[in-house]
C-alpha positions as CSV (number, residue, x, y, z in Angstrom):
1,X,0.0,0.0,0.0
2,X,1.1,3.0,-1.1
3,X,2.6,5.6,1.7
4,X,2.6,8.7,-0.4
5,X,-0.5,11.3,-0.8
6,X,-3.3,9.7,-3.4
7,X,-3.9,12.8,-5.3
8,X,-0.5,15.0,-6.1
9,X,-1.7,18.7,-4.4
10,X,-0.4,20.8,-7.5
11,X,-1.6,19.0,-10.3
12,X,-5.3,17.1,-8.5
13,X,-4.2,13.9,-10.1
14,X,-3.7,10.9,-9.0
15,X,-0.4,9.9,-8.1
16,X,1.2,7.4,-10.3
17,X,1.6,4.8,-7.3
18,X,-1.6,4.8,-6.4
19,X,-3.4,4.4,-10.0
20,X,-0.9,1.2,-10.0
21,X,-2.3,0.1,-6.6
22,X,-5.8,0.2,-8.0
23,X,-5.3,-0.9,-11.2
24,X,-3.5,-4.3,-9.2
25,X,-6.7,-4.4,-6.6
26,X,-8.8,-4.1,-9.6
27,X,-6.8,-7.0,-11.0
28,X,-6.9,-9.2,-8.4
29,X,-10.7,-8.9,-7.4
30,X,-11.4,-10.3,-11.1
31,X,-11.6,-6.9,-12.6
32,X,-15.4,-6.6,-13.1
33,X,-17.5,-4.1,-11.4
34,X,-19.9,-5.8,-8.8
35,X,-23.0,-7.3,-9.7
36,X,-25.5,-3.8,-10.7
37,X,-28.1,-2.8,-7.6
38,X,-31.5,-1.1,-8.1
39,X,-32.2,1.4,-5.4
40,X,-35.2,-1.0,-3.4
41,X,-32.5,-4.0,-3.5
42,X,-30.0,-1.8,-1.7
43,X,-32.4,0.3,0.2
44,X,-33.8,-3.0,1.1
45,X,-30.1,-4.3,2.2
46,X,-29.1,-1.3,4.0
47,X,-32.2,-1.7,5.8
48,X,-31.1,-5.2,6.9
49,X,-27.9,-4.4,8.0
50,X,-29.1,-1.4,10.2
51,X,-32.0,-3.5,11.5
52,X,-28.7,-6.0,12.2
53,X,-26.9,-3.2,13.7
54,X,-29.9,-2.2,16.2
55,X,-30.3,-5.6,17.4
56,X,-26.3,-6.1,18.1
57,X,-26.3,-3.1,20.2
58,X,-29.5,-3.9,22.3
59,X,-27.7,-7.7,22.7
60,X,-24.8,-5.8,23.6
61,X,-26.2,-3.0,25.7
62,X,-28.2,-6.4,27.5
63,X,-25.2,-7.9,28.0
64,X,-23.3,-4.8,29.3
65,X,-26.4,-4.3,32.3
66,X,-26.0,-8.2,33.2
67,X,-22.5,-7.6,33.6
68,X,-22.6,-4.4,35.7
69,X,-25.6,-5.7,37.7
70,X,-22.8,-8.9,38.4
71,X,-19.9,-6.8,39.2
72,X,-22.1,-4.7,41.8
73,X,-23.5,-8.0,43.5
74,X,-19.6,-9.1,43.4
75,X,-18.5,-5.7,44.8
76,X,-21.5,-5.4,47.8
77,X,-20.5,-9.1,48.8
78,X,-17.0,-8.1,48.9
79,X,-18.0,-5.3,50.8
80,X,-20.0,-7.7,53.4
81,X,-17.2,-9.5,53.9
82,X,-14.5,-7.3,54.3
83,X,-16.9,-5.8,56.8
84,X,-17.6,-8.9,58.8
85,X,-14.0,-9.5,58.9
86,X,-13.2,-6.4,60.1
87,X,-15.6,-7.1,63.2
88,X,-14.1,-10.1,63.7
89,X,-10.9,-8.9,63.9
90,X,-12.3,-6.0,66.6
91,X,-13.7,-8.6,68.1
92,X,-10.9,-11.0,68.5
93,X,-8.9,-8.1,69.7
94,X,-11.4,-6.6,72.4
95,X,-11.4,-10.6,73.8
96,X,-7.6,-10.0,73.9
97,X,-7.6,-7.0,75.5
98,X,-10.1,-8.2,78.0
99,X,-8.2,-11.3,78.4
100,X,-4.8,-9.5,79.2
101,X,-6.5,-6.9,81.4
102,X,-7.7,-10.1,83.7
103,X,-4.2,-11.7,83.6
104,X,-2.9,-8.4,84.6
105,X,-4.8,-8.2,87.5
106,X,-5.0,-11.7,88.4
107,X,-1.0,-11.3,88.2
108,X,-1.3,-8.2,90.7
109,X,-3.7,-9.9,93.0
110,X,-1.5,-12.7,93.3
111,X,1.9,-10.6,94.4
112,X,-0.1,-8.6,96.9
113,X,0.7,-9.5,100.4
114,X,-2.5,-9.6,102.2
115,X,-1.3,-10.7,105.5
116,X,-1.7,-7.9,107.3
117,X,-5.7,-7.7,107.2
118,X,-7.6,-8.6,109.7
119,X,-9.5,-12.0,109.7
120,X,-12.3,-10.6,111.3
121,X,-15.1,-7.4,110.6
122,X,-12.9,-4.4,111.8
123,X,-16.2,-2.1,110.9
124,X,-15.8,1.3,109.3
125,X,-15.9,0.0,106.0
126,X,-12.5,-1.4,106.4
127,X,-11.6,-4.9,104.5
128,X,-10.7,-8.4,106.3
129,X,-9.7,-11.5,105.1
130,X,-12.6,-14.9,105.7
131,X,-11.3,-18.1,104.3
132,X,-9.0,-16.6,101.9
133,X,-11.8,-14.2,100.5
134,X,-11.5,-10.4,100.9
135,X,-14.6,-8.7,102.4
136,X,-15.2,-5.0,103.0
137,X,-18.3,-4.5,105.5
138,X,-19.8,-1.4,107.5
């Protein structure tokens, strides 16, 4: 194929390259003109092809809405779950937290020296120890 202009801008003609291209398509397409069309026959054909036409974009415009209406149920049940696994995770951390708070105390009860409190009711709201269990009374 040619790679020069088709018609030389000085003269309007075309350029020698080109009339060899066509003469060679011309050539090798068996160098008859197509078969002759009234105007129904190809009003008739063009008629087909844009009634073809109308029906390929509605198929496609069909299958285009299916495939958004998919990718939104794919993205809202994404969605869901990275939600429910970001409770989870909240969740699994706030038993943590909860878990080490208790073993921090537990830890603390366990090095306090209670020894010095009283085994009985000292009144006053003070705290005593009865059978290893603290009590605070009035």
């Amino acid at each position: 194929m040619p790679s020069s202009p088709l018609v030389d801008p000085q003269s309007g003609e075309v350029n020698p390259e080109w009339r060899r291209f066509f003469i060679l398509l011309f050539d090798r397409t068996g160098a008859a003109l197509g078969p002759p069309l009234d105007l129904a026959t190809e009003s008739a054909l063009r008629q087909a092809a844009d009634a073809s036409q109308a029906q390929d974009l509605a198929d496609e415009t069909t299958a285009r809405v299916r495939a958004d209406a998919s990718q939104s149920a794919q993205l809202a049940a994404e969605t869901t779950a990275r939600t429910n696994a970001d409770t989870n995770l909240q969740n699994a951390l706030n038993t943590e937290t909860t878990a080490r708070q208790a073993g921090d105390t537990a830890t603390h009860w366990a090095s306090l020296d209670l020894s010095g409190l009283p085994t009985t009711n000292p009144g006053g709201g003070q705290p005593w120890l009865s059978s290893g269990n603290i009590h605070v009374g009035p």
